[in-house]
MARGU-103377 format. One line per field, with one value per atom (N, C-alpha, C, O): residue number from 1; x, y, z. Coordinates in pm, whole numbers. Atoms other than C-alpha are relative to their C-alpha. Example, Ala and Ser with C-alpha at 12.3 -4.5 7.8 and 13.67 -1.06 7.14 Angstrom:
# residues 2
resi	1	1	1	1	2	2	2	2
u	89	1230	90	194	-82	1367	-77	-26
v	-119	-450	120	118	-119	-106	109	220
w	0	780	0	66	-6	714	73	90
***
This chain:
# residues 192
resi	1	1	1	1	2	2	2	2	3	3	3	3	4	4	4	4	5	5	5	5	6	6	6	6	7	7	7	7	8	8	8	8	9	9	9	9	10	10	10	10	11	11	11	11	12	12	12	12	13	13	13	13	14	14	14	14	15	15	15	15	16	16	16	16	17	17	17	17	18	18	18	18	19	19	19	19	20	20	20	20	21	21	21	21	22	22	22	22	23	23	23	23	24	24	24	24	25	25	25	25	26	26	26	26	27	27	27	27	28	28	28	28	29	29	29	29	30	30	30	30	31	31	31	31	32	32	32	32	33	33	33	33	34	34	34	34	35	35	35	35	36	36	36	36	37	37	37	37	38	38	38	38	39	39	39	39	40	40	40	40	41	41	41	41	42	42	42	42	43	43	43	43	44	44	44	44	45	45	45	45	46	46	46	46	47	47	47	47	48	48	48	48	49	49	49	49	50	50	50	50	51	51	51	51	52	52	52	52	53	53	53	53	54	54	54	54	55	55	55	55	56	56	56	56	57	57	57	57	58	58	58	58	59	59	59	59	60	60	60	60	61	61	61	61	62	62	62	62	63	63	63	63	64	64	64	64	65	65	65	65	66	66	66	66	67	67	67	67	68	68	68	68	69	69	69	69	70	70	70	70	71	71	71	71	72	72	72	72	73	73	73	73	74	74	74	74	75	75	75	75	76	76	76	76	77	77	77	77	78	78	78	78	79	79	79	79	80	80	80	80	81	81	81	81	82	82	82	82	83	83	83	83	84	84	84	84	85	85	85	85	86	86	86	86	87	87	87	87	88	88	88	88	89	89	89	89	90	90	90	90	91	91	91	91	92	92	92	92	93	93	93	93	94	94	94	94	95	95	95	95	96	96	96	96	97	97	97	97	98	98	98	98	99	99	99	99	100	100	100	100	101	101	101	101	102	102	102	102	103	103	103	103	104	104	104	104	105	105	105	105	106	106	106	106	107	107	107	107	108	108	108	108	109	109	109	109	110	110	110	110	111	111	111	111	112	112	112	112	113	113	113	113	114	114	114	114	115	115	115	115	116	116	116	116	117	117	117	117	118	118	118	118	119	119	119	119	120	120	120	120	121	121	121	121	122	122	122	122	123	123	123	123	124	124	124	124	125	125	125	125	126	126	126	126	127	127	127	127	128	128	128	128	129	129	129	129	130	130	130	130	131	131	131	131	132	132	132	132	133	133	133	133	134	134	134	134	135	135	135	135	136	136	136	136	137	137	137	137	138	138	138	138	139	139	139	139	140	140	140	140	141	141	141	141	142	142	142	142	143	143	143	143	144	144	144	144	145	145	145	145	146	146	146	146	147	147	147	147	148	148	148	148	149	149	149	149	150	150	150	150	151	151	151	151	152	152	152	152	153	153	153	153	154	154	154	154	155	155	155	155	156	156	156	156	157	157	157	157	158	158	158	158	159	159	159	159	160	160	160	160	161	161	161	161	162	162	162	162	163	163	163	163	164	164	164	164	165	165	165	165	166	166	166	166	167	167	167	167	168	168	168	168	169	169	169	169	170	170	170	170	171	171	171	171	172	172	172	172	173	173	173	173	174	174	174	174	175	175	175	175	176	176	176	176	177	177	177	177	178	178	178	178	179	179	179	179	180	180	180	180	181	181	181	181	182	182	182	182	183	183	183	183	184	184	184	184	185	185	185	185	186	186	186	186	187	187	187	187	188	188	188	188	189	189	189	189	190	190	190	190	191	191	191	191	192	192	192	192
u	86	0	90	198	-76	111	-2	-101	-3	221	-123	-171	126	-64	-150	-252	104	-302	10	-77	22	-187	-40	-74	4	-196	-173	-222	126	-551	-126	-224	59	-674	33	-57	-15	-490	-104	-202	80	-647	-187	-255	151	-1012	-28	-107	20	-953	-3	-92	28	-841	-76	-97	116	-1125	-183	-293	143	-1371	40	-35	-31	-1208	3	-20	0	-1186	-166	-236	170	-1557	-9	53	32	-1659	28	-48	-69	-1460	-74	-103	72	-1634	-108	-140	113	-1967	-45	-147	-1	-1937	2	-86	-27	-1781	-134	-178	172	-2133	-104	-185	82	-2336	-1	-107	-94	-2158	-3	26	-11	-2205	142	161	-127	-1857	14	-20	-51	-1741	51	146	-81	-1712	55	11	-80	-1407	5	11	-21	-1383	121	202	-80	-1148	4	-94	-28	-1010	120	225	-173	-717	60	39	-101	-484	38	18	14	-390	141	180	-73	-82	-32	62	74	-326	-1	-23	-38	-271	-115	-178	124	-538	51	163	-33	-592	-142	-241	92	-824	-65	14	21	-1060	-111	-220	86	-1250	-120	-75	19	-1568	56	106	-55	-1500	-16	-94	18	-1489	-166	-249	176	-1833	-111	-228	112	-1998	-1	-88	-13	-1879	-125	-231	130	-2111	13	131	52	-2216	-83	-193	146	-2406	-15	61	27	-2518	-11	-79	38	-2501	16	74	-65	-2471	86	68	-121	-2156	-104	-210	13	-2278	94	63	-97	-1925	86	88	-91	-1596	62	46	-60	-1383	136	209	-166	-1045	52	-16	-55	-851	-47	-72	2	-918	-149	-166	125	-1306	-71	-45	130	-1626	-109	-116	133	-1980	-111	-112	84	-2245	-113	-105	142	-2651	-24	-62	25	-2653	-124	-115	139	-3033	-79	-144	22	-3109	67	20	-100	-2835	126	218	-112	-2572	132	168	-74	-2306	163	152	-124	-1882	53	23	-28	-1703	183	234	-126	-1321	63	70	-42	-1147	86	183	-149	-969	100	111	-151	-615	74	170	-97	-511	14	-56	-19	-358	41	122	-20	-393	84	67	50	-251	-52	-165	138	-384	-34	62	40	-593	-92	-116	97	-844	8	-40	7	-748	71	188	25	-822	138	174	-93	-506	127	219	-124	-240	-11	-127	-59	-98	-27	-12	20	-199	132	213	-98	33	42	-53	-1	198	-50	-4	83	-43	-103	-164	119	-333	-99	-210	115	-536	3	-108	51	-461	-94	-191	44	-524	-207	-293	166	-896	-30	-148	117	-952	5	-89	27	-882	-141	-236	102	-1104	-150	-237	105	-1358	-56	-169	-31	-1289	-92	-200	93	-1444	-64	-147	102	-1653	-102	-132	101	-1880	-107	-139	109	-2171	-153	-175	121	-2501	42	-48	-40	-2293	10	80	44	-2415	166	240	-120	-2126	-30	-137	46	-2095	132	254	-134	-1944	-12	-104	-23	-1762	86	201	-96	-1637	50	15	-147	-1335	-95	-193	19	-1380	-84	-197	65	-1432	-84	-53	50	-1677	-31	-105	-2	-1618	98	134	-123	-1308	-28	-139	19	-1252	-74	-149	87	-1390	-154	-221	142	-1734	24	-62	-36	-1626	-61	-38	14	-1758	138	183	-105	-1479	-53	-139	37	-1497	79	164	-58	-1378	-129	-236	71	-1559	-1	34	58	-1654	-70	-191	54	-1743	-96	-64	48	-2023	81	30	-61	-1804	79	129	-71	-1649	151	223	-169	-1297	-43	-148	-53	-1201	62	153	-83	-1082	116	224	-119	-843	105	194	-117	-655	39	143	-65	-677	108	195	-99	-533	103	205	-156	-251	34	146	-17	-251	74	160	23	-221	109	98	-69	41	0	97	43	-149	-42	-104	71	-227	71	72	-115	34	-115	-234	44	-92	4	115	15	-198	-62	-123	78	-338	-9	83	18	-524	-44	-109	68	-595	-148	-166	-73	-749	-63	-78	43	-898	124	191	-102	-654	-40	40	15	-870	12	4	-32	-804	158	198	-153	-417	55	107	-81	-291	-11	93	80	-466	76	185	-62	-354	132	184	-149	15	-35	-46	-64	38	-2	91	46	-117	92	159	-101	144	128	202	-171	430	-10	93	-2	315	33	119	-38	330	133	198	-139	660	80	141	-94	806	-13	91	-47	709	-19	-93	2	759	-97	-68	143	414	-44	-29	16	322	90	208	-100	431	109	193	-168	739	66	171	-26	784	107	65	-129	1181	-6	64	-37	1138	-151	-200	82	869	38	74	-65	981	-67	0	45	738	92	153	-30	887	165	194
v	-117	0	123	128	-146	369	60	41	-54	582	109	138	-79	822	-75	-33	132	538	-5	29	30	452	119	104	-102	808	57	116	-16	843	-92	-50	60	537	24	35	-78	648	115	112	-76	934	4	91	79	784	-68	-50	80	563	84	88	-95	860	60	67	-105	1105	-103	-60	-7	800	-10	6	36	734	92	77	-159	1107	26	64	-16	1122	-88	-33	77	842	24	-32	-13	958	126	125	-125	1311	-41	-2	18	1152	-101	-111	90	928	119	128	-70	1224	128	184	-39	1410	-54	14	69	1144	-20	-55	4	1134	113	103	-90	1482	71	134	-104	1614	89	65	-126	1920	-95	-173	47	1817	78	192	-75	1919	-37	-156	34	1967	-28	65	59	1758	23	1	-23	1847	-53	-32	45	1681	75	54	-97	1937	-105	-226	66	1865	-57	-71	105	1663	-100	-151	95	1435	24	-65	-33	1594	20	124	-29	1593	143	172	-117	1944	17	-52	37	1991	155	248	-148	2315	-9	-38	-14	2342	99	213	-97	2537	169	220	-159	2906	53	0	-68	3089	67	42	-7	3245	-73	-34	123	2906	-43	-128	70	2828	-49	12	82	2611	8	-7	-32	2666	9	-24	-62	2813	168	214	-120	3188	42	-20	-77	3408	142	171	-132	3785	67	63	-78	3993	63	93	-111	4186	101	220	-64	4294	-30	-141	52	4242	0	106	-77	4184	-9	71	-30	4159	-100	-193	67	4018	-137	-167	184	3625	-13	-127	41	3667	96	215	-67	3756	-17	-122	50	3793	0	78	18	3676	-30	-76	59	3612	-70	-31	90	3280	-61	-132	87	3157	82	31	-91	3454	-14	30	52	3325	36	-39	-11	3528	-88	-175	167	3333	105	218	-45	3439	-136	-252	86	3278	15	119	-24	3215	-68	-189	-5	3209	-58	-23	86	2903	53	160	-18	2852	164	197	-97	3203	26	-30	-9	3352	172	199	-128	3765	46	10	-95	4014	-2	9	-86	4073	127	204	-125	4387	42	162	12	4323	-39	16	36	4102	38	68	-64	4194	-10	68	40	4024	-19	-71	-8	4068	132	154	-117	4416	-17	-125	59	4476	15	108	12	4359	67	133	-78	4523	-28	-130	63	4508	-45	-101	65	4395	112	72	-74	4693	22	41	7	4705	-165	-180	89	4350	-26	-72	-7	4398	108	140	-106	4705	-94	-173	98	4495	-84	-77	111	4236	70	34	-22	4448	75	55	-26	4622	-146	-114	60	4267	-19	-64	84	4173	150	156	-76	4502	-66	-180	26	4485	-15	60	-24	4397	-93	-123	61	4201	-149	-210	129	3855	-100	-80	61	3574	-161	-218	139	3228	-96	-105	60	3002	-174	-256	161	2665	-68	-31	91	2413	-89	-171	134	2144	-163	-222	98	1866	47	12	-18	2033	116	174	-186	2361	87	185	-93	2466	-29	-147	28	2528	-2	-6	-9	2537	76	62	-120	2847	12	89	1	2743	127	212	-109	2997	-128	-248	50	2868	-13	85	-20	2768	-27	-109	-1	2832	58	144	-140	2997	74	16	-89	3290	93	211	-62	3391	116	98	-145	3770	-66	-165	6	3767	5	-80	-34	3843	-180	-229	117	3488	-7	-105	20	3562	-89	-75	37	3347	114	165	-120	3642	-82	-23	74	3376	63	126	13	3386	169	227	-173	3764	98	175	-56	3862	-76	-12	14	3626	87	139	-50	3779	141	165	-123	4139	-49	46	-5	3997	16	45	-60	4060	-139	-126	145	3666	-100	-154	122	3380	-135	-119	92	3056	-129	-169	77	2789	-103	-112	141	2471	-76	-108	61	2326	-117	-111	102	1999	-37	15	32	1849	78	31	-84	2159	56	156	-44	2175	54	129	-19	2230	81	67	-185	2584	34	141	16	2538	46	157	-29	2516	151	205	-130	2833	80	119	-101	3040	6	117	29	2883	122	244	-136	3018	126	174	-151	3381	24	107	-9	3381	55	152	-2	3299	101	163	-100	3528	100	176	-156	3816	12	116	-4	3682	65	171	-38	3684	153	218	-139	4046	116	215	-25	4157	105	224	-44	4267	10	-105	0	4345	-91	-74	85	4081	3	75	0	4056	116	97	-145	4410	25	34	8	4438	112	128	-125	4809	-2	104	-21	4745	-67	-181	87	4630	-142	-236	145	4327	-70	-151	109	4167	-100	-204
w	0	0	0	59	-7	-66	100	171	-81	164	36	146	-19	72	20	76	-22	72	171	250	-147	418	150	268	-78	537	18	114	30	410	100	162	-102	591	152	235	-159	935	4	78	-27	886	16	70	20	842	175	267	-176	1166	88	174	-95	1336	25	146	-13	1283	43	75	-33	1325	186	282	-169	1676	39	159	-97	1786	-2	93	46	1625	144	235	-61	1862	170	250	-93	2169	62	182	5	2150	33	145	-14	2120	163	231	-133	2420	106	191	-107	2622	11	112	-62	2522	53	116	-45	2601	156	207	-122	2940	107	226	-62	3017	78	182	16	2972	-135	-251	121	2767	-119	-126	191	2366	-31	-40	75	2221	-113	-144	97	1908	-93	-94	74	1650	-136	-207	103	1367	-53	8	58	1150	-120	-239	124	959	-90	-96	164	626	-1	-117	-6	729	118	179	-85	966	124	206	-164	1281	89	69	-89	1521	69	111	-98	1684	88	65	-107	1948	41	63	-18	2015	100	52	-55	2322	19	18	-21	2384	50	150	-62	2359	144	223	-163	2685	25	112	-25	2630	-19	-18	-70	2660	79	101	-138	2983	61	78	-20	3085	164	198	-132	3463	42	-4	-53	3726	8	93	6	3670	144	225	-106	3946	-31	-135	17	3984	176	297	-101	4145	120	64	-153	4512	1	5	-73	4582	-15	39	-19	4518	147	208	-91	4847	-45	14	38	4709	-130	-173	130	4414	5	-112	-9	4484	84	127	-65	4664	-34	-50	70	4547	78	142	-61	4697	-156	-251	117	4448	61	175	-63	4499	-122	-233	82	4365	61	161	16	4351	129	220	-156	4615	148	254	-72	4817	14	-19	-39	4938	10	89	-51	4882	-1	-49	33	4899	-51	-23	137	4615	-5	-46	5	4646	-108	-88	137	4246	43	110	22	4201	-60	-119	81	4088	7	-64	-31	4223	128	212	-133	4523	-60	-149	44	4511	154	270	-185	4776	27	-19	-103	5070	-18	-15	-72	5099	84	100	-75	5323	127	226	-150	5588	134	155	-158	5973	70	158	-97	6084	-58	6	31	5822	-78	-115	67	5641	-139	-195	103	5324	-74	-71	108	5073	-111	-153	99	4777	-114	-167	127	4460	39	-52	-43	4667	-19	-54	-1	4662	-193	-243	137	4234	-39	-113	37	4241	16	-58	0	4408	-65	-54	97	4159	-65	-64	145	3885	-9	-88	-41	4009	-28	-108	14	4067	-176	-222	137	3694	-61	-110	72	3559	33	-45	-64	3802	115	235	-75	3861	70	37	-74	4123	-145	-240	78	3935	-132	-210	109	3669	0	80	-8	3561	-64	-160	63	3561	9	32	-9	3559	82	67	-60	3805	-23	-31	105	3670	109	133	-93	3932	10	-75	-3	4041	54	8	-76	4259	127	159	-154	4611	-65	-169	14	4607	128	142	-128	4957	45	44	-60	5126	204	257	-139	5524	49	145	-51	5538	6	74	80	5360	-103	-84	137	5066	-96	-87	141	4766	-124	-183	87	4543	-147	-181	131	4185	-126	-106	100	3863	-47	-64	27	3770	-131	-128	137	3407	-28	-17	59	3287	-100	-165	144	3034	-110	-184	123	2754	27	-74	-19	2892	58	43	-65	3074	113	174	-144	3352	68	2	-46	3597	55	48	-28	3728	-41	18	80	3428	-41	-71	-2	3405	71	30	-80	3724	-2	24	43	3654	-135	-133	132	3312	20	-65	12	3419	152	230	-117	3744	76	147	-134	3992	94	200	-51	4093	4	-107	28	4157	-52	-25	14	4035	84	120	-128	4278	-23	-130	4	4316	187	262	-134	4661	-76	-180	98	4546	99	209	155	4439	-117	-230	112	4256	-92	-64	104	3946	-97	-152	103	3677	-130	-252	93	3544	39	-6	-1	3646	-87	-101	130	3357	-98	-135	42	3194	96	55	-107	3487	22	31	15	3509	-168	-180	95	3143	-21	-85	-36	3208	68	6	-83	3494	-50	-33	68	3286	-102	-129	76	3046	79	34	-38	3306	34	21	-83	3485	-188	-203	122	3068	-8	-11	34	3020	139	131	-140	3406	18	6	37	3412	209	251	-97	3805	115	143	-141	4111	-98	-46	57	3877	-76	-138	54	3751	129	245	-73	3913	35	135	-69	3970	112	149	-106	4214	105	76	-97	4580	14	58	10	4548	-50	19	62	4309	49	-10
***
């Protein structure tokens, strides 16, 4: 058989087995990604866009600081602590606030105005010690703010396990800010 022959049938098997793999993982009630094989057979992989985040709707109350949110989810006061980051302090009773903590809760509040409908998408656990609601938290327009305030250096990247899920996303926002020393790593600031 020819090489293009054989590349043709790989490629056939592959797309029905990614086909098949997809359809199971909808049937299943996990996120379908979608599969595609470039034109030298390559599977590439495209998950729902960010403004389908699939969740639970709530709307903002209040920001209290870069990494916690109050939301009235289902008329239910609830506080909501944004996986996979760790912001300055600027709030708390019993430690100093930190440097970048009071940009880090504007920012925050910057996507996540009062009155503004978002959507929260969750790990494994969804309450920490505190009873905080843990979650990631989606803008209408679809950002994760996670990945923002790492984005913009205002958010180390973290993992309590076993909530990992948005890790990775946030690690690279991170490294993006550490590469162009974008806040916590901006060398002319004493933080960094």
């Amino acid at each position: 058989m020819g090489r293009a022959r054989r590349r043709g049938a790989r490629r056939r098997v592959l797309s029905a087995a990614l086909a098949a793999a997809a359809a199971g993982a909808a049937l299943a009630g996990c996120d379908v990604v979608t599969v595609t094989l470039g034109s030298d057979g390559t599977p590439t992989t495209q998950s729902p866009s960010a403004g389908q985040a699939e969740g639970t709707p709530a709307v903002v109350e209040r920001v209290v600081d870069g990494d916690t949110v109050i939301v009235d989810l289902d008329g239910e006061r609830q506080r909501v602590r944004l996986l996979n980051i760790d912001t300055p302090e600027s709030v708390a009773e019993d430690r100093p606030v930190e440097c970048l903590g009071p940009e880090a809760s504007e920012l925050a509040a910057d996507l996540l105005p009062a009155g503004a409908e978002v959507t929260l998408v969750f790990d494994e656990d969804r309450f920490d010690d505190y009873d905080r609601m843990l979650a990631a938290v989606y803008t209408e327009d679809g950002r994760n703010v996670s990945v923002e305030l790492a984005r913009a250096g205002l958010a180390e990247a973290i993992t309590v396990q076993p909530n990992d899920r948005f890790r990775p996303e946030v690690q690279e926002a991170m490294e993006e800010a550490q590469d162009a020393n974008r806040g916590l790593w901006d060398p002319s600031l004493p933080c960094a």
